[in-house]
SEMI-928256 format. One line per 2 residues: number of its first residue (from 1); for each residue x, y, z of N, C-alpha, C. Coordinates in steps of 0.2 Angstrom, whole numbers, plus 5000, padded with zeros to 4 digits. Layout:
NUM = X,Y,Z,X,Y,Z,X,Y,Z ~ ...
//
This chain:
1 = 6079,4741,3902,6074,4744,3898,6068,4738,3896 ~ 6060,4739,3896,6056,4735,3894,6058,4734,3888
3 = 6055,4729,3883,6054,4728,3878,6049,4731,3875 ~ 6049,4733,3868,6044,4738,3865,6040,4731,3863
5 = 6035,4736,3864,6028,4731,3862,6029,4731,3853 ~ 6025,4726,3850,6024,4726,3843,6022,4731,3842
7 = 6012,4731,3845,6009,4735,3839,6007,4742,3847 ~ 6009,4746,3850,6010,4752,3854,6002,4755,3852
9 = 6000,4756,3845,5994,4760,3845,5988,4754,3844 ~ 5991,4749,3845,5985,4743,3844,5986,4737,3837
11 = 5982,4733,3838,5981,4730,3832,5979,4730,3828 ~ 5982,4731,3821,5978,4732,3813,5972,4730,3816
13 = 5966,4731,3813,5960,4729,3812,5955,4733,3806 ~ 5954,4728,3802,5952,4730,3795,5945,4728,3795
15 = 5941,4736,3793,5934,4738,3794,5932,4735,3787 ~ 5929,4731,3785,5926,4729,3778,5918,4727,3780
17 = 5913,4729,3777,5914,4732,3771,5914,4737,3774 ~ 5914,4743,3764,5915,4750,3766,5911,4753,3770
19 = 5912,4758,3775,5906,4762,3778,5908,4768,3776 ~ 5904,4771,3774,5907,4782,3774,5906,4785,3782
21 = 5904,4781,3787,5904,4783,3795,5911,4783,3796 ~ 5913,4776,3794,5925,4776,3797,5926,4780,3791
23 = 5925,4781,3786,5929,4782,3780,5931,4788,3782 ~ 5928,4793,3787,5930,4801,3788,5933,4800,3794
25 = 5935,4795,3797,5939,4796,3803,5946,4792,3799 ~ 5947,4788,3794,5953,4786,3793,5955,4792,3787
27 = 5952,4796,3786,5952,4800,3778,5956,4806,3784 ~ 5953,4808,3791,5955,4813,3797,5962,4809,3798
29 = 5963,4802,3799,5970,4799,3804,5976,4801,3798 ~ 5974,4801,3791,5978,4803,3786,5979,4809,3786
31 = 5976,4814,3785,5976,4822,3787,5980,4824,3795 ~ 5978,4820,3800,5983,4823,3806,5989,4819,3804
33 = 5991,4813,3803,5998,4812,3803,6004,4814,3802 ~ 6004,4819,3798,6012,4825,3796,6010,4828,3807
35 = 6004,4830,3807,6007,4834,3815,6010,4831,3819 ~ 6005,4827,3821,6006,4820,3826,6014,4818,3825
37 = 6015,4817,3820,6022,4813,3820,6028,4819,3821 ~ 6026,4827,3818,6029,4833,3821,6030,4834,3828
39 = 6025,4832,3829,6024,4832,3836,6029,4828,3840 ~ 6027,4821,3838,6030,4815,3843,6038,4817,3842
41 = 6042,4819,3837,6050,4821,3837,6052,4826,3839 ~ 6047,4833,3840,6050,4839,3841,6055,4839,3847
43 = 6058,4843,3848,6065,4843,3852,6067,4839,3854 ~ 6068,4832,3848,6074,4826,3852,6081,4829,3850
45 = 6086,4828,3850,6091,4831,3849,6094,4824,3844 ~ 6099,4822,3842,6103,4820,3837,6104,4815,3841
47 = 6107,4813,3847,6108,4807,3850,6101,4803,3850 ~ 6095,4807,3853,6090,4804,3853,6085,4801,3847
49 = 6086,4806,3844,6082,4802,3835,6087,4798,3832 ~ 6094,4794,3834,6096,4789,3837,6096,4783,3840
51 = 6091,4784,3845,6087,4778,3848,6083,4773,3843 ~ 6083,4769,3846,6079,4761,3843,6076,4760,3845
53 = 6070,4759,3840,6063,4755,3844,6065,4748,3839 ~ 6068,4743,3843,6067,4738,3839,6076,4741,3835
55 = 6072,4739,3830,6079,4738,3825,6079,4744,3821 ~ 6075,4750,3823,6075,4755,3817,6077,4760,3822
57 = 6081,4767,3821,6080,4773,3826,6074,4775,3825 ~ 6072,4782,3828,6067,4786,3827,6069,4790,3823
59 = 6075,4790,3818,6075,4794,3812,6072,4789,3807 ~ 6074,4785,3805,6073,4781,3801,6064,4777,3801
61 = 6062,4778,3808,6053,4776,3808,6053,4785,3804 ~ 6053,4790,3806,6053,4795,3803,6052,4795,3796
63 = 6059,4793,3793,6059,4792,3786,6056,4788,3784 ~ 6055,4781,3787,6050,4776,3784,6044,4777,3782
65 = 6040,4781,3788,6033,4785,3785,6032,4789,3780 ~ 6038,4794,3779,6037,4796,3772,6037,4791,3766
67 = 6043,4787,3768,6044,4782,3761,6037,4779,3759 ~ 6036,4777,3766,6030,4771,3764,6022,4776,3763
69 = 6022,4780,3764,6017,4784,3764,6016,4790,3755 ~ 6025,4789,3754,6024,4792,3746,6021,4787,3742
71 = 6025,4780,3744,6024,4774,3739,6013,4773,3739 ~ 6012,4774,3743,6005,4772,3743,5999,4777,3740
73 = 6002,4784,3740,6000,4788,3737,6001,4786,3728 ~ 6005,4783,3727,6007,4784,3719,6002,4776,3718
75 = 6003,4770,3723,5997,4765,3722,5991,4767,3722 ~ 5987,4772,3725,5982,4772,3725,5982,4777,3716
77 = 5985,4780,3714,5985,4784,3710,5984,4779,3703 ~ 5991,4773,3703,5989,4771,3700,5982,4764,3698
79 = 5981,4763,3703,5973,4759,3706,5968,4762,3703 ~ 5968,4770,3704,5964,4775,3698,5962,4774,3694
81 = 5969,4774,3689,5970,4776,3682,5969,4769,3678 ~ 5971,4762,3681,5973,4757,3679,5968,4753,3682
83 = 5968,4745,3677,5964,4741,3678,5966,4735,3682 ~ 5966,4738,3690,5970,4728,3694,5978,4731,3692
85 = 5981,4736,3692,5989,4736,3694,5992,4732,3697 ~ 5997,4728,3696,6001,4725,3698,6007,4731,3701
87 = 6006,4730,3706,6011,4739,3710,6019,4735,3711 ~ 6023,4743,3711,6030,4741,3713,6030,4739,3720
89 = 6034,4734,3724,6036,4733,3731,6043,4734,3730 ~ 6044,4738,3737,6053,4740,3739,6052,4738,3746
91 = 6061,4736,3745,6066,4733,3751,6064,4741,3756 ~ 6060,4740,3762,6058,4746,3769,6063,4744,3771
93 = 6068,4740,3772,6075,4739,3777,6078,4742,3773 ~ 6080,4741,3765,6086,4743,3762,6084,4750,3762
95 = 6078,4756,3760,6077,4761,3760,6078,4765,3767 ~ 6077,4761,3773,6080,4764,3780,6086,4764,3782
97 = 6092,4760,3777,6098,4759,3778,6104,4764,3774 ~ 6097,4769,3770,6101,4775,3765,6103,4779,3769
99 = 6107,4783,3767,6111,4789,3772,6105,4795,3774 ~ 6099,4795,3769,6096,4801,3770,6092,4799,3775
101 = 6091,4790,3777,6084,4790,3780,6089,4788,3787 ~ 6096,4785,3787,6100,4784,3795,6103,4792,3798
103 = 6105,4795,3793,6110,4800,3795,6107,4808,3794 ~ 6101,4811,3790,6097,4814,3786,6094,4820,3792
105 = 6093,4825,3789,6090,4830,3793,6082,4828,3793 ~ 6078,4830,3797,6071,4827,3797,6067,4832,3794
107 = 6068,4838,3795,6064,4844,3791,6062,4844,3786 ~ 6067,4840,3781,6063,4839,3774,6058,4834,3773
109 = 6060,4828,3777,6054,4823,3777,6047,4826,3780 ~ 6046,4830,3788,6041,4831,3790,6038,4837,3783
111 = 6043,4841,3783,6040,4844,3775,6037,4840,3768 ~ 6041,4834,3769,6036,4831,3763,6030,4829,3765
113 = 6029,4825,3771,6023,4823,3774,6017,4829,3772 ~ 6019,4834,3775,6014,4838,3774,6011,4842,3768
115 = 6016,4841,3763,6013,4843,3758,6009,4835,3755 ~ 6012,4828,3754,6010,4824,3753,6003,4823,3754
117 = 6004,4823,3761,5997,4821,3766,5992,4825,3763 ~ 5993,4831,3762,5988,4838,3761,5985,4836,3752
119 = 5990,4834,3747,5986,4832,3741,5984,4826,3745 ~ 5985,4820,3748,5982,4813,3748,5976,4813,3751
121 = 5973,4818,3757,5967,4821,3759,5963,4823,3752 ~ 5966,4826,3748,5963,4829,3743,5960,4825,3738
123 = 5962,4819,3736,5961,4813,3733,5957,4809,3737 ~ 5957,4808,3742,5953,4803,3746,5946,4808,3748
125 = 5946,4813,3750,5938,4813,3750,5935,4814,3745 ~ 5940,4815,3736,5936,4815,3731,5932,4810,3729
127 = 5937,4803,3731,5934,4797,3730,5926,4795,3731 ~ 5925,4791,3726,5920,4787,3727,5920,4780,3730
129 = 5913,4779,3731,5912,4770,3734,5915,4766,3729 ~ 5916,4767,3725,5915,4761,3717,5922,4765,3717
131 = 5925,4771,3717,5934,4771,3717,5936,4768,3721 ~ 5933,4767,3730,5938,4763,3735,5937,4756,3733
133 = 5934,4752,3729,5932,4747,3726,5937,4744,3722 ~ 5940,4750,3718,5945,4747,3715,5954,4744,3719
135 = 5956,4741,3714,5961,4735,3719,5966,4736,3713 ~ 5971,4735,3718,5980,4733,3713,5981,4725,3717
137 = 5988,4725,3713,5990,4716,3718,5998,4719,3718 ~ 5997,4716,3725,6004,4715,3726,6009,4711,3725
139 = 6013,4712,3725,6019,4706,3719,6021,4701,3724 ~ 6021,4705,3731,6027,4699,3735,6020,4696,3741
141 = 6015,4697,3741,6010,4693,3745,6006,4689,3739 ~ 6005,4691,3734,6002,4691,3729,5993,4692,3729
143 = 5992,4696,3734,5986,4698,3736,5983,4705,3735 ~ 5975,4705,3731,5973,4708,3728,5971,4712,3734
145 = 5973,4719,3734,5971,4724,3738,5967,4729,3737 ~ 5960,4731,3739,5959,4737,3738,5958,4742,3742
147 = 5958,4748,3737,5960,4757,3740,5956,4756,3748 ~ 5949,4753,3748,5946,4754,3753,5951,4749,3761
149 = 5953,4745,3757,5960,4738,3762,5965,4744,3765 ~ 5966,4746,3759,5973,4753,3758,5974,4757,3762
151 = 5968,4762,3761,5965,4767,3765,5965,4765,3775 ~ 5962,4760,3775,5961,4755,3783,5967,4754,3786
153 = 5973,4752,3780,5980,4749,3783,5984,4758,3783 ~ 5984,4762,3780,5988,4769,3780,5985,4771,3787
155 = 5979,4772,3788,5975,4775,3793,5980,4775,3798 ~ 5981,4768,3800,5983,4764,3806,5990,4766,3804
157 = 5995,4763,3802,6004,4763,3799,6005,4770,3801 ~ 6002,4776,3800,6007,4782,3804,6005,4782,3812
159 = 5999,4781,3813,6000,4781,3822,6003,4775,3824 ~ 6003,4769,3821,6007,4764,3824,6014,4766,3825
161 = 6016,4769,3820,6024,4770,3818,6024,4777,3824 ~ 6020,4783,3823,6022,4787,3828,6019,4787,3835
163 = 6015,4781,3834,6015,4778,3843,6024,4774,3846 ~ 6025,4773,3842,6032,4769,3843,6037,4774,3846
165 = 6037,4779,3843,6040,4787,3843,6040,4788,3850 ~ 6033,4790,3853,6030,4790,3860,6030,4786,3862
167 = 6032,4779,3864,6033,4773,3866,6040,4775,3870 ~ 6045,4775,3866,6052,4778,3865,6051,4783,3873
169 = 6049,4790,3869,6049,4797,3874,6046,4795,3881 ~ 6041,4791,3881,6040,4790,3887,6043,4785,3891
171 = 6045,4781,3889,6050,4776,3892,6057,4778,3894 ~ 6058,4785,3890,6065,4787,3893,6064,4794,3896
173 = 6056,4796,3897,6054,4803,3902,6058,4810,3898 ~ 6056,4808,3890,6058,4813,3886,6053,4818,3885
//
């Protein structure tokens, strides 16, 4: 077996400053996500969403995109409401290591995705230039992030994670 590439859908690369030209192509990577990623899993069977890219299966990238896709929806929330939030950071190993995200039926998560995603479209095109302007800090880099950084980085994290998916499928002619 090759070895999985790092980054399958490319390398981060962070568009600064703001443009409203990218802001509807990463505001769309957001809105397709829940499909694309229904897509990339549909009929693997239970052995195969068992497979590891790396150190995670393709359940567990699965569930990590909702985890880490809920978590970001509640930071931009409170980035909103709040001045400069210092946001909660969580163990993404210790939360792939729960029963629901190793051993879990996937249906609920692609269901969460898609209602998630469907409010988080709904919030990001209300946005303004001076809302993607505001910023939280993160506890464990200590670096001030804003929505518009946020927005750049989520765009990318579901195709990376569900390019990995399809990295997998095509490498084993699934």
């Amino acid at each position: 077996m090759v070895t999985p590439p790092d980054n399958p859908a490319g390398a981060f690369e962070l568009v600064e400053p703001y443009a409203e030209s990218v802001r509807g192509e990463f505001v769309e990577s957001i809105r397709a996500a829940p499909k694309r990623l229904r897509e990339a899993v549909a009929g693997l069977s239970e052995s195969k969403l068992n497979t590891k890219y790396k150190n995670w299966t393709i359940r567990q990238i699965t569930n990590h995109i909702a985890d880490s896709h809920l978590n970001s929806v509640i930071r931009f929330k409170w980035a909103l409401t709040e001045d400069q939030p210092t946001i909660k950071a969580y163990d993404e190993a210790a939360w792939v290591a729960l029963a629901d995200s190793k051993d879990g039926e996937l249906e609920p998560t692609l269901l969460l995705l898609d209602g998630l995603h469907a409010k988080w479209v709904q919030l990001l095109d209300a946005m303004t230039r001076e809302q993607y302007a505001r910023t939280f800090l993160h506890p464990q880099s200590g670096e001030t992030v804003s929505l518009w950084m946020a927005l750049n980085s989520y765009a990318w994290h579901g195709r990376h994670h569900t390019a990995q998916i399809r990295w997998l499928r095509d490498q084993h002619g699934w």
